[in-house]
C-alpha positions as CSV (number, residue, x, y, z in Angstrom):
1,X,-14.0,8.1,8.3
2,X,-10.7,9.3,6.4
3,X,-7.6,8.0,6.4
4,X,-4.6,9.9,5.6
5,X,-2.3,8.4,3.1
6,X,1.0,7.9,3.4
7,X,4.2,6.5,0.7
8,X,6.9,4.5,0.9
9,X,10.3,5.7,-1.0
10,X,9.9,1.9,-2.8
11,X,6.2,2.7,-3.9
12,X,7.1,6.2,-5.3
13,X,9.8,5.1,-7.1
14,X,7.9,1.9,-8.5
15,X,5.0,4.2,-9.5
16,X,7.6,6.2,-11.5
17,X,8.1,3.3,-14.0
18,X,4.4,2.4,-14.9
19,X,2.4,3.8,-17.9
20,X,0.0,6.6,-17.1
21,X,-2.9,4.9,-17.8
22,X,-1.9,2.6,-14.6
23,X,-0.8,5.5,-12.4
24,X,-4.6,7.3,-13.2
25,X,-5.7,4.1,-11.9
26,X,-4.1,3.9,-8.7
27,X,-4.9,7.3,-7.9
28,X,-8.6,6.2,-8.4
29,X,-8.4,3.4,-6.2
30,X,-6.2,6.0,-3.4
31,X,-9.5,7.9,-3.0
32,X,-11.2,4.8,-2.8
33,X,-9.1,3.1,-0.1
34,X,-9.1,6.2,1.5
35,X,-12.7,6.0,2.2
36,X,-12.7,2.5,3.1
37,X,-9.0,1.1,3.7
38,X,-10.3,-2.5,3.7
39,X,-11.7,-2.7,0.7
40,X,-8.6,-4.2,-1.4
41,X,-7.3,-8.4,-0.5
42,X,-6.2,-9.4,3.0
43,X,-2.8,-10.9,2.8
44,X,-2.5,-13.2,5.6
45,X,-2.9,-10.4,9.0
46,X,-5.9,-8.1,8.8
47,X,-4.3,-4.5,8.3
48,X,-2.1,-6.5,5.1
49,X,-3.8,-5.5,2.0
50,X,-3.4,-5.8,-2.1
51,X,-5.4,-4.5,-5.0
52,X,-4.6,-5.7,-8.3
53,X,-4.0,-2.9,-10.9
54,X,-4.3,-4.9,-14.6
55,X,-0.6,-6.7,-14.4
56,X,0.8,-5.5,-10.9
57,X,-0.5,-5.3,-7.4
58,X,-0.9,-2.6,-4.7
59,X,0.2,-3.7,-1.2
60,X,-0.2,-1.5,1.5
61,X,-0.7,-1.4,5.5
62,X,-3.7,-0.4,7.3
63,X,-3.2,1.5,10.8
64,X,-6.6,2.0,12.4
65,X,-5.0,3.3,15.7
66,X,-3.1,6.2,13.7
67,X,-6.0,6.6,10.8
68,X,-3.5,6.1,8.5
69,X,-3.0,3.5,5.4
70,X,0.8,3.2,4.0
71,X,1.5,2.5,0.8
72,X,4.5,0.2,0.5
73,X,4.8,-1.6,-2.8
74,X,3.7,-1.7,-6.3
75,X,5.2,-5.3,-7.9
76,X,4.0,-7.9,-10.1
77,X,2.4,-11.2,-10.1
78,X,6.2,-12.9,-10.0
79,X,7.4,-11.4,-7.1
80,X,4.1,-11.2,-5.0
81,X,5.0,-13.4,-2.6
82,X,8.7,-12.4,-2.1
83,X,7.0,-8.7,-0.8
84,X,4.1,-10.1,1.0
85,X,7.0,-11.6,2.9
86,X,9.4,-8.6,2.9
87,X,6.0,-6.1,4.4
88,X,5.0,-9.1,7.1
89,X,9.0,-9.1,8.5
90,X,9.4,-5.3,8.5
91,X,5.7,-4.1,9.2
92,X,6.8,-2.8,12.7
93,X,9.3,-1.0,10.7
94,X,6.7,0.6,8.6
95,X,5.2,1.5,11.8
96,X,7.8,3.6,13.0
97,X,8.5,5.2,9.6
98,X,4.4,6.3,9.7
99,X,5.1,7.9,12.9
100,X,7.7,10.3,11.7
101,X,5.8,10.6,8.7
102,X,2.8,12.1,11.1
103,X,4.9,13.9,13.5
């Protein structure tokens, strides 16, 4: 099954500042997780997720009830628990900005 994809304001504008060579990268592993959403890290609850792209990580939300992943983040090693945090406190947030998102 595929999920539609879905990004934050915070992952666009984070995806804006890395080389090109990283951005080809991430768009390879979008049609991947797109495929099969679980495929990158669980972070602590089951629809949490991170792949690590060379320096910096992924994190983004899994919503099998909406068939819909949500790209949140792109960061580095330094500040990776910081936003595992941040996405954990304001997931039901990201819930409600999906919805609009699909409606």
């Amino acid at each position: 099954m595929i999920y539609d994809i879905f990004t934050s304001k915070e992952f666009d504008k984070e995806l804006e500042k890395i080389s090109e060579e990283e951005k080809n990268k991430i768009i390879k592993l979008i049609d991947q997780i797109k495929e099969n959403p679980y495929v990158g890290d669980q972070l602590q609850i089951r629809s949490l997720r991170e792949k690590r792209i060379e320096e910096n990580r992924m994190y983004y939300l899994v919503f099998d009830d909406l068939k819909s992943i949500f790209l949140i983040a792109i960061s580095n090693k330094k500040d990776q628990q910081k936003m595992i945090d941040f996405i954990k406190e304001n997931i039901n947030t990201y819930r409600k900005i999906l919805k609009e998102f699909i409606n």
